[in-house]
C-alpha positions in Angstrom: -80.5 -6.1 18.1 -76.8 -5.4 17.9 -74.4 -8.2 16.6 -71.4 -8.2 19.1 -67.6 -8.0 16.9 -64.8 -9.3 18.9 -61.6 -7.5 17.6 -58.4 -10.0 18.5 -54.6 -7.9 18.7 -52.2 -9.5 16.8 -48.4 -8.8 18.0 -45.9 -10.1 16.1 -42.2 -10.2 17.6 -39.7 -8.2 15.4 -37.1 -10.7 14.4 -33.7 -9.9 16.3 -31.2 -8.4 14.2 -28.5 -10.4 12.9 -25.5 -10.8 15.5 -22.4 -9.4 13.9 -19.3 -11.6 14.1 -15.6 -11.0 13.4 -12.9 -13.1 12.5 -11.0 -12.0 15.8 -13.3 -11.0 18.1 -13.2 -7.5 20.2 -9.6 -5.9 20.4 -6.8 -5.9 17.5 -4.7 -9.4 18.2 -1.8 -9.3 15.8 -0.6 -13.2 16.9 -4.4 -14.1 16.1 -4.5 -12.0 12.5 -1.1 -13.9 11.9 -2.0 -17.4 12.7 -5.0 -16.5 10.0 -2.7 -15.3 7.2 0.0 -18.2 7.6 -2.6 -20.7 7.1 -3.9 -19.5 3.8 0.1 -18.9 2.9 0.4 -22.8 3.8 -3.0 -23.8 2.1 -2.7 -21.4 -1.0 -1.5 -23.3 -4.7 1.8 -21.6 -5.1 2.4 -23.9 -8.1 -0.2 -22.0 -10.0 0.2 -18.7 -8.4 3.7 -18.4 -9.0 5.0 -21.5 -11.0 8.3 -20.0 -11.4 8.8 -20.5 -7.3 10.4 -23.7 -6.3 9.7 -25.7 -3.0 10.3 -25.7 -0.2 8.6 -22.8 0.6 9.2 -20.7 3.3 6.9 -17.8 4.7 8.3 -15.2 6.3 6.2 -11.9 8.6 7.3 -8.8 6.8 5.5 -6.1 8.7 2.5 -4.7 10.1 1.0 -1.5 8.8 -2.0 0.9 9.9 -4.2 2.4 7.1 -7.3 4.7 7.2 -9.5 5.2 4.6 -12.7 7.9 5.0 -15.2 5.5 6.9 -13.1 2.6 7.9 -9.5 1.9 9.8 -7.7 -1.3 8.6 -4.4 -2.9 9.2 -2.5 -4.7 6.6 -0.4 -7.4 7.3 2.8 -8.1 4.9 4.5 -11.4 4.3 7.4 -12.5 2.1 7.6 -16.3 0.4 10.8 -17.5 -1.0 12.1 -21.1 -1.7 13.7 -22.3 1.9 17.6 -21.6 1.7 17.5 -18.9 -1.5 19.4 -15.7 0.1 21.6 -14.7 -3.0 21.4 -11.2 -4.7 18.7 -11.8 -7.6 16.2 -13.7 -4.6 13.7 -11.2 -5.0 10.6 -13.1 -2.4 6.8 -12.8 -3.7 4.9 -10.5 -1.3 1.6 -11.3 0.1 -1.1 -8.5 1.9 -3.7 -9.7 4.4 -6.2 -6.8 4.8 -8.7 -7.1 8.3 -10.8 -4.2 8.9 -12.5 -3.1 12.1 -16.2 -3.6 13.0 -17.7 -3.2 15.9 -17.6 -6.5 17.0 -13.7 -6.9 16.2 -12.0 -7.2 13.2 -12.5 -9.1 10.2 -10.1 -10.1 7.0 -11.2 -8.4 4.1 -8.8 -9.4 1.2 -5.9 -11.8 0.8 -3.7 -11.1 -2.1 -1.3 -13.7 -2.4 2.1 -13.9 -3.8 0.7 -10.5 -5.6 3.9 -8.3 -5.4 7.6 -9.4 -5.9 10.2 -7.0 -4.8 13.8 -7.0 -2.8 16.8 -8.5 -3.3 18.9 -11.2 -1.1 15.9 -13.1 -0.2 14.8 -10.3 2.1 11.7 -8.3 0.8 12.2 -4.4 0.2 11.2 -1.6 1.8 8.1 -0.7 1.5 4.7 1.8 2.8 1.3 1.4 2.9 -1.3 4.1 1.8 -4.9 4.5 0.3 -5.5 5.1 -3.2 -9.2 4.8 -3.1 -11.9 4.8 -0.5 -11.6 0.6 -0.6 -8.1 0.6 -2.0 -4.9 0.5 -0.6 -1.7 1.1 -2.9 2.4 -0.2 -2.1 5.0 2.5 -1.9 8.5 0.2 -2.5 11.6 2.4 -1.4 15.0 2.4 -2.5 18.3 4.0 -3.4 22.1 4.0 -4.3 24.8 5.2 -4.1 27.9 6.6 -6.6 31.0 8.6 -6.5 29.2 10.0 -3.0 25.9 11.3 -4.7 22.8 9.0 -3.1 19.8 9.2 -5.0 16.4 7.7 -3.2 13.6 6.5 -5.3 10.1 5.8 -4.5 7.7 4.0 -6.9 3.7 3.2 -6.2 2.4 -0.1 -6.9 -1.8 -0.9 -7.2 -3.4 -4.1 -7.7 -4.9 -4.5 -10.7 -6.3 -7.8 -12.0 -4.2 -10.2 -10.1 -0.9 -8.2 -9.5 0.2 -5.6 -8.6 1.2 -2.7 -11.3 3.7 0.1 -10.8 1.6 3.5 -11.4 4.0 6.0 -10.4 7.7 6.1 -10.0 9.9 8.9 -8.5 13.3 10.6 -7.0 12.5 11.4 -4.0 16.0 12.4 -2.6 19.6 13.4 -3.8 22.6 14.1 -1.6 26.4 15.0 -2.5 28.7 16.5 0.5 26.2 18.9 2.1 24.3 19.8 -0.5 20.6 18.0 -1.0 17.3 17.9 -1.1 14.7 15.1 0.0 10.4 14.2 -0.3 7.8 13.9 1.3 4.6 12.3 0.1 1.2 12.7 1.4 -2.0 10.5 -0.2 -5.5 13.1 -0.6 -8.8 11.8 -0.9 -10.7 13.4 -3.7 -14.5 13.2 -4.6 -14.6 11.0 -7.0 -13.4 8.4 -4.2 -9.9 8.8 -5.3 -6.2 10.0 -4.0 -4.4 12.2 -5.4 -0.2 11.8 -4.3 0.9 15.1 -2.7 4.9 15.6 -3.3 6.5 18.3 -0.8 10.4 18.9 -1.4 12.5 20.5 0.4 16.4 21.6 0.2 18.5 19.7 3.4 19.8 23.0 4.3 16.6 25.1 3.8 17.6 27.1 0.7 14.7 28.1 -1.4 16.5 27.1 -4.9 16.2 23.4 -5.1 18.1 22.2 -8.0 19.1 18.8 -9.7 22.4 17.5 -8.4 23.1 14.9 -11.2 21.1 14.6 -14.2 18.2 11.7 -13.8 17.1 11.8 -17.6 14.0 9.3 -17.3 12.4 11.4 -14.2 13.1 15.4 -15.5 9.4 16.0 -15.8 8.0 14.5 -12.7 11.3 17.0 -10.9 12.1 19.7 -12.7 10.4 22.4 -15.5 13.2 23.9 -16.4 17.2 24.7 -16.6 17.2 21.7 -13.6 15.5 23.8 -10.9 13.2 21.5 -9.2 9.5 22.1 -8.2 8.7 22.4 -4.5 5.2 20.9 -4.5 3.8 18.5 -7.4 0.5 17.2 -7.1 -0.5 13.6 -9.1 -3.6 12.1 -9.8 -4.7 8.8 -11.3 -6.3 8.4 -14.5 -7.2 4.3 -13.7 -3.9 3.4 -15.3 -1.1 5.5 -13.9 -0.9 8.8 -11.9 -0.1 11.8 -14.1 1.4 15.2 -12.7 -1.1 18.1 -12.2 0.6 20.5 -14.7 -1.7 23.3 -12.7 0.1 22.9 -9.1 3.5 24.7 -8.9 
């Protein structure tokens, strides 16, 4: 006699995978990404963020700005608070950064850094770049430059978040101009594989002569320009040692 075994199929449904969701859904909507960022502007504690700030306070767009890192595009929106009314020449405004990144379903705000940064002059904020110092983050170029006896001199300095503000790390001439003679920067940002940049410097004479030299002395900058007898260095390369970037003393 043969016993009779019944075997039973047992299917069990995979549970659906989590639907992604993003803060603004499907394209890039600046108007939406700035209705997100002027709300935490207007709900943020500026008395303990920056206690020295009187009210009223008044927000104020200061640019939009794309940035790529390895795996990952992001946009970085830039604001500028001052109290309502302050336009004189010391009114340097606090600078905010709202960082969204895109996914597939959209894009989504990834950091607020509020009231982080203070720069400018006038009440307007300064000049300023956005560029990647690490695969997940982003540092502050802040331009500017004067003028004297007709010799301009253009300065760029870099600025990274650390703890809860941000930190100058590098700080350079980048340009120098007296009748028609000069020279001028450019500065590229290079991913390395320890995950971060390096800062590229190219320079170049105005008037494409190969002997780039000093126009005026700039005593506190000589080393990141020049090695010696003021002739300046056509390529510089500088990485960051976690507190500062340092010139490569290998590149010429």
């Amino acid at each position: 006699m043969h016993s009779q075994v019944t075997l039973t199929n047992h299917y069990h449904a995979l549970a659906p995978a989590p639907t992604e969701v993003a803060d603004i859904p499907g394209k890039w909507n600046v108007l939406a990404a700035q209705q997100m960022a002027e709300r935490l502007l207007n709900e943020a504690d500026w008395g303990s963020l920056v206690p020295d700030l009187d009210k009223p306070y008044g927000h104020y767009f200061a640019g939009e700005y794309n940035l790529h890192y390895p795996d990952k595009d992001g946009i970085v929106l830039a604001y500028s608070t001052k109290t309502v009314g302050h336009e004189y020449h010391a009114c340097a405004p606090y600078i905010s950064f709202f960082e969204y990144h895109k996914k597939n379903a959209g894009w989504s705000l990834v950091n607020e850094d509020i009231g982080v940064f203070q720069g400018g002059g006038w009440g307007e904020p300064p000049e300023i770049s956005i560029i990647p110092v690490s695969r997940a983050k982003f540092g502050v170029i802040q331009q500017d430059g004067s003028t004297n006896q007709g010799l301009s001199v253009g300065r760029k300095s870099l600025h990274v978040l650390m703890g809860d503000r941000f930190q100058k790390v590098l700080e350079l001439i980048v340009f120098q101009s007296l009748d028609d003679k000069g020279w001028d920067s450019t500065l590229h940002s290079i991913p390395r594989l320890d995950g971060f940049y390096d800062i590229e410097v190219i320079r170049e004479d105005i008037n494409g002569e190969e002997d780039l030299r000093l126009l005026d002395p700039v005593d506190a900058f000589y080393t990141t320009l020049c090695d010696t007898g003021d002739r300046i260095r056509p390529h510089d390369v500088f990485s960051f040692d976690g507190q500062k970037y340092n010139r490569d003393p290998a590149i010429r």
